[in-house]
C-alpha positions as CSV (number, residue, x, y, z in Angstrom):
1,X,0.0,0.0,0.0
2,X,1.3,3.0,-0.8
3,X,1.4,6.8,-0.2
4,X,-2.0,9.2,-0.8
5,X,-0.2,11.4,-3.8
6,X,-1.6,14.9,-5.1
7,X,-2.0,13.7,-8.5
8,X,0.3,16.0,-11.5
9,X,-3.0,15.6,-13.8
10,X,-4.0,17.8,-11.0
11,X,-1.6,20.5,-9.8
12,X,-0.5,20.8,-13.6
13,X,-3.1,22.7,-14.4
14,X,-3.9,24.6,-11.4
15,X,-0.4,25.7,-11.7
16,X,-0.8,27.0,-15.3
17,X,-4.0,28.2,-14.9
18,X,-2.6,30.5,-12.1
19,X,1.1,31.1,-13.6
20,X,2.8,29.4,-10.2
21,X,5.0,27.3,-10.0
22,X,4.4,23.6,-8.3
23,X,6.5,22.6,-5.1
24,X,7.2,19.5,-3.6
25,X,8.0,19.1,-0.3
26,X,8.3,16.0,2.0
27,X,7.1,17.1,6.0
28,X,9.4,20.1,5.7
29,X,11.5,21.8,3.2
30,X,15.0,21.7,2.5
31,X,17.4,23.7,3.1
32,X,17.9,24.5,-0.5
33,X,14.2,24.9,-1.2
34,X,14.1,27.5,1.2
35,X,17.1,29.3,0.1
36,X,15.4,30.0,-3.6
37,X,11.8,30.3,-1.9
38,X,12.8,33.0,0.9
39,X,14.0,36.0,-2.4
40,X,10.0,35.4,-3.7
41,X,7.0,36.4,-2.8
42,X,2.9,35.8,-3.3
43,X,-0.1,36.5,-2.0
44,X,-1.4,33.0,-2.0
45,X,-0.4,29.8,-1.8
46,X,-2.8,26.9,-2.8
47,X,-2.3,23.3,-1.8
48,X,-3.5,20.4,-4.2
49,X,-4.6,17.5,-2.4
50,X,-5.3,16.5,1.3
51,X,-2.0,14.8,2.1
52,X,0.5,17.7,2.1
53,X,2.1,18.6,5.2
54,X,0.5,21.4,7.2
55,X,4.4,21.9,8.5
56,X,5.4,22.6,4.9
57,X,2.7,24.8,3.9
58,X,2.8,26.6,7.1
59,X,6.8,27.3,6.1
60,X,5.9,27.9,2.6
61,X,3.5,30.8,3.9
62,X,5.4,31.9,6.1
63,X,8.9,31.9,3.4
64,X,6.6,33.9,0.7
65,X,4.3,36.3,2.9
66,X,4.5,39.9,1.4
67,X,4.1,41.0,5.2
């Protein structure tokens, strides 16, 4: 059995419908993920499917805030 996986037929084209980029992340983000992610910003993030991490959305939101 495996893992629940947000599905690319999915996040594809949320992510070209919105012009954003898609990121995966495992329970938190790299080091080197958050190195590129900390010089952008947004004013949303939206998750595709109900298995992501809250941890890595939470640093995600907080890595991109415009605040």
């Amino acid at each position: 059995r495996g893992l629940p996986l947000a599905d690319a037929l999915t996040s594809g084209p949320v992510a070209a419908i919105n012009a954003s980029p898609v990121i995966l992340a495992d329970n938190v983000l790299t080091s080197t993920q958050q190195s590129v992610l900390k010089k952008k910003t947004t004013y949303e993030v939206i998750q595709v499917g109900g298995t992501v991490s809250k941890t890595a959305v939470q640093n995600l939101k907080e890595l991109l805030s415009r605040t």
